[in-house]
Each structure stands twice: as C-alpha cells, then as structure tokens.
C-alpha positions in Angstrom: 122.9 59.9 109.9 125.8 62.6 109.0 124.7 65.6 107.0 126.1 64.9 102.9 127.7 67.9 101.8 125.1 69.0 99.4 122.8 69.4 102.7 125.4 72.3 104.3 123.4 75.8 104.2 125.5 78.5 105.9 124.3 82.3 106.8 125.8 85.2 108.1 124.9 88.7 108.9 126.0 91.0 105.9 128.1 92.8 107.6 130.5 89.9 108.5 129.4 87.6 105.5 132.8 85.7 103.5 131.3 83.6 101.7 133.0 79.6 100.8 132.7 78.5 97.4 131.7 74.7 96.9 134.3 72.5 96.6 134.3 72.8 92.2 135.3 76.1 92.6 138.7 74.9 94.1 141.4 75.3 91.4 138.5 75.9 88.4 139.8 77.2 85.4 135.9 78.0 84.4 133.6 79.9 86.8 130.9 81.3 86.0 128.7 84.0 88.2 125.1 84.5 87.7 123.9 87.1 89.6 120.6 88.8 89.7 121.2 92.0 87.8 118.6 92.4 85.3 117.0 95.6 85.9 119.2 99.0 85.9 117.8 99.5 89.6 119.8 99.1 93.0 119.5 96.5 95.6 116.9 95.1 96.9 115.4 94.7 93.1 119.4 93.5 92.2 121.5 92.0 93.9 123.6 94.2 96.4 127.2 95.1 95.6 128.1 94.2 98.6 127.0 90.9 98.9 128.2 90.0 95.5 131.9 91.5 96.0 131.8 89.0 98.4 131.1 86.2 96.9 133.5 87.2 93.6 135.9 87.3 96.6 135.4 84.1 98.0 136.0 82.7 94.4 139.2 84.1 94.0 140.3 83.2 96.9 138.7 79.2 95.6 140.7 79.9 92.0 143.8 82.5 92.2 144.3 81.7 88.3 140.3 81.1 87.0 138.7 83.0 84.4 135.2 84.1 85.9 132.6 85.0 83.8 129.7 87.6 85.7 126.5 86.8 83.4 123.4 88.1 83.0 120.2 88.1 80.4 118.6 91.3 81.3 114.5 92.5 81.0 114.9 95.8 79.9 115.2 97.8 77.0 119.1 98.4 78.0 121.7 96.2 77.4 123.3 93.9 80.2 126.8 96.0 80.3 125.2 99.2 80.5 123.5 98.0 83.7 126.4 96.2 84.9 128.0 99.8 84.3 125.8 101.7 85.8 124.8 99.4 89.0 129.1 99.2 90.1 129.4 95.9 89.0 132.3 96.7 86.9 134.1 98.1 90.3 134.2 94.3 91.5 136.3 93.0 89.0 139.8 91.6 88.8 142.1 91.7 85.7 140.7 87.9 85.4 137.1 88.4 85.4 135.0 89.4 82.7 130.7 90.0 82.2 128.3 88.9 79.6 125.4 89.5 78.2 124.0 86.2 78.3 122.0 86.6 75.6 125.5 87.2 73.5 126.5 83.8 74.4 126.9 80.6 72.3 123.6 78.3 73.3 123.5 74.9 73.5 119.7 72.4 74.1 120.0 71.1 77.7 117.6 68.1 78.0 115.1 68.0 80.8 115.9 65.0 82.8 112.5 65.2 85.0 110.3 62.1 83.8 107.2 64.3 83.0 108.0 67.9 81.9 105.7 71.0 82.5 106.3 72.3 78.9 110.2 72.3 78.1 111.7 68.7 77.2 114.8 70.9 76.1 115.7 74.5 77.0 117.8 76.3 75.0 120.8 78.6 77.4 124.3 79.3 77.4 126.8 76.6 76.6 129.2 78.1 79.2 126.6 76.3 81.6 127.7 72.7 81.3 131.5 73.2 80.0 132.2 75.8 82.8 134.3 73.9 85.7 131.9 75.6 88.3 128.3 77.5 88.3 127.0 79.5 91.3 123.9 81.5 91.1 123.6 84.3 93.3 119.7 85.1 93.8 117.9 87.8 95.8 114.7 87.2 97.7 111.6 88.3 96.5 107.7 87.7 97.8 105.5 88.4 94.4 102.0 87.3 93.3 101.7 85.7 90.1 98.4 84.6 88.6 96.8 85.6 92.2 99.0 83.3 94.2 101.9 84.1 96.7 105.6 83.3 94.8 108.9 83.3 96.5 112.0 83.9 94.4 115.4 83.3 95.1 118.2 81.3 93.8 116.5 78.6 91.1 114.2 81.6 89.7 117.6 83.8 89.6 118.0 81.3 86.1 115.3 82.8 84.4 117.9 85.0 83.2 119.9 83.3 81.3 117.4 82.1 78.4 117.3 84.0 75.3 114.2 86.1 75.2 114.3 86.1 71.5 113.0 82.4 71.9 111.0 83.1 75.1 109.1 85.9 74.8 105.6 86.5 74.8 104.0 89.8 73.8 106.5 91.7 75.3 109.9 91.4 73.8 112.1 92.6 76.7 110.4 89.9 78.7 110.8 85.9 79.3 106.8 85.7 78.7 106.8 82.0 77.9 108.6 81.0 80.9 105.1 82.5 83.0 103.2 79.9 81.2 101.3 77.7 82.4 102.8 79.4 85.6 106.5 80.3 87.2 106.3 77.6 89.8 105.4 75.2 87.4 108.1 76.0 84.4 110.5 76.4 87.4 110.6 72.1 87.0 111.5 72.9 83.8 114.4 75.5 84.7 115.9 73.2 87.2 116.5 69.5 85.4 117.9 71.4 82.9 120.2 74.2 84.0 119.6 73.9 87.4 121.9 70.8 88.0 124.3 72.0 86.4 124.8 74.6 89.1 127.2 73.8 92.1 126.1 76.7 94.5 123.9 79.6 95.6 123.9 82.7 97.3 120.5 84.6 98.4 121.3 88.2 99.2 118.9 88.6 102.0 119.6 91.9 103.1 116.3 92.7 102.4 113.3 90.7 101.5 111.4 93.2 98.9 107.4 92.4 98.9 106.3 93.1 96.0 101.9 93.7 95.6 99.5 95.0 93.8 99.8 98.6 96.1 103.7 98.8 95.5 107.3 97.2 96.5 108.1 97.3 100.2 111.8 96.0 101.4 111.7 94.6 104.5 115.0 94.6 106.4 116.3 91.2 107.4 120.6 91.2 107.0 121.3 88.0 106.0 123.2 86.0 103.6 122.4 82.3 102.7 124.7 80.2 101.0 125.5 76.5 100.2 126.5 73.5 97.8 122.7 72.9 97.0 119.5 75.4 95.4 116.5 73.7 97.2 118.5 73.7 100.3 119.3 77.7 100.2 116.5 78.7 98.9 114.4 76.7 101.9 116.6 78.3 104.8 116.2 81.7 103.1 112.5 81.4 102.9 113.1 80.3 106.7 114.9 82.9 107.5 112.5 85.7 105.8 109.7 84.0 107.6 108.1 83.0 104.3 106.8 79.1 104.0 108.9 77.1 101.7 107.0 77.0 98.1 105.3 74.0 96.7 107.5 73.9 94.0 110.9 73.3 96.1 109.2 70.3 97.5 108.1 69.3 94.2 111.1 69.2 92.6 113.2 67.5 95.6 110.4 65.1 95.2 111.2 64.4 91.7 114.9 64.6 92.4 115.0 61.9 95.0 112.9 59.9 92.1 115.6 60.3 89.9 118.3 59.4 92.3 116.1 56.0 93.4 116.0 55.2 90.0 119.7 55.3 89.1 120.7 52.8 92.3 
C-alpha cells in the first residue's frame, strides 16, 4: 500500500533543515504561524529562531504574495509582542508578515467533532483558525510530569496557546488552568477535534529535548527538526527520535480519528 500524503514525516539536522510547507500553503493568501513562544525565555523553553526562520522561509517561498500571521497566547504576566520583541522574533519578518497576540484576536466556538468529549463540546479560539487558507503549528519538545505521570509535548499541545485564558483559567490568571483538568492528555481530545483539524502542518524544533522534573529543566541535545502534513504523525517520529515512547493520548485520538473517518464512508 503507497504512503497517503498525510503519512509523509520528514527530519533533518538543524543545521541543513529547509523546511516544505504542505501543499495549502501553495499560493495561500492566509497563513497563519503558531509557534511556541509563550514564555519571554530562549530556546529550548521557546522555540529556536533558527528553526522558525526556517520554516517562515519555507512559507514564503510556498506564498510569495501571502499575508502570514505569527500568533501566540502567552502565560506570563508580559504581553505576547513584548516577548516576540524581546526573543528576535520580530528580526524574522518580511514586509508581509505580521504577529498577534492571540488573545487580541476575534474568537469564534469550534465544535468538538469526537463522539464522546473529555470536557469541551465547543472551545472557544481564534477565528483566523478556520478562515485562514493554511495553519501550521510549530511545537518544541518537551518531557514533563503532570499529576505524577510522564507527558510529552510537542506539536498538538503547542495549541494550548491559542485559547483565551480569560475563559480558561483556573486560579492563576496568566495560566490555561482549566485545560489541566481532568488532565492534559486527556483535554488534549478536546484540543485536537476542534482546532487541531483545522491545522495542515507541524514542525517540532528538536534541537533539544528539555526534561523538565521535580529537581530542575535539563536540555538534552538531539539536532533535529521534524516536519510533515499531519500532528500525530510528527509528533510520533519526534518522540521517536528523542527516544521517548509515543503517548497514549496520540494513539487515542488516531483511534478516534479513524472512527470518524469509518463512519463518514
């Protein structure tokens, strides 16, 4: 059986990464970047300029003409353009590209298409999501422990960003608190059938994996980029190539995707 497109993963060392935009990003009019870029602190806790100017690259060369949008809901007390400031971001850009505070942005309900959702039969996120031409989220890889178990982040929990934290906070108002609840793995269901299809590629800066534990953050050098057409696939070969296993909640939700796709034949 041929590979379908959606099923491409590519990687590359760093150093010699160009990155090729899925096919929507051909001629878009609408792109929009969402990079991990939420805390005013360097790579490996943000993405890496590097990496990023990359991809931005790679999208131009997609859409000459395109308006991209670099977006970002940040959790900190500072505002996404002063990080964007102060990280380089702004160093990247083109006379046609433009960042966002994604909290800034109109919203719009996306529905939950999974038959059973954890908690969210809606989420509420930026409308530029489902009118833009072309979505690529552009993740880094992380090894945490929430609630005493082992998480990997990469590309699909690189979305936690864009919802409003004046409707999903907890205690903590600089925080997404509700989206921990009743776990990350879990609400990550939530995330992805409703933003998460709307997104037509990722990117997980692997440069480093960054462990992050109860006796500090260590980043452990691996040099790689992963990208493709499709989140579960990228994120899998990332957590292959950073020697972590894949996490139940990637099978979970390809599960549920290949339920969905059954059930419209």
């Amino acid at each position: 059986m041929s590979a379908k497109s959606s099923d491409i993963v590519s990687t590359a060392k760093v150093e010699s990464f160009v990155y090729m935009p899925p096919p929507a990003a051909f001629g878009a009019a609408l792109i929009l970047v969402k990079p991990n870029l939420g805390y005013p602190l360097p790579a490996p806790v943000t993405v890496s300029l590097p990496v990023l100017g990359a991809v931005l690259r790679g999208l131009r060369r997609a859409s000459p003409l395109g308006r991209i949008v670099i977006t970002e809901g940040v959790a900190d007390e500072q505002s996404a353009e002063r990080i964007f400031k102060q990280l380089g971001v702004l160093e990247l850009l083109d006379d046609n590209m433009r960042i966002a505070d994604a909290e800034s942005l109109l919203m719009a309900e996306y529905e939950n298409i999974a038959p059973n959702p954890v908690r969210f039969p809606t989420m509420t996120a930026p409308k530029y999501i489902g009118d833009y031409d072309c979505c690529i989220s552009v993740g880094t890889f992380k090894r945490s422990i929430h609630k005493d178990q082992p998480h990997v982040s990469a590309s699909i929990n690189n979305l936690f960003g864009v919802f409003p934290r004046e409707k999903y906070h907890h205690q903590n108002v600089h925080l997404r608190g509700q989206l921990h609840r009743p776990s990350v793995p879990e609400v990550l269901r939530d995330v992805y059938f409703t933003v998460g299809r709307y997104f037509h590629g990722s990117v997980v800066d692997l440069t480093y994996k960054l462990v992050q534990d109860s006796t500090g953050d260590e980043a452990v050098p691996i040099g790689q980029v992963v990208w493709g057409n499709d989140l579960l696939v990228v994120d899998e070969m990332a957590c292959k190539i950073a020697g972590e296993p894949t996490p139940d909640y990637i099978h979970t939700i390809r599960a549920i995707r290949d339920q969905l796709k059954e059930g419209a034949k």
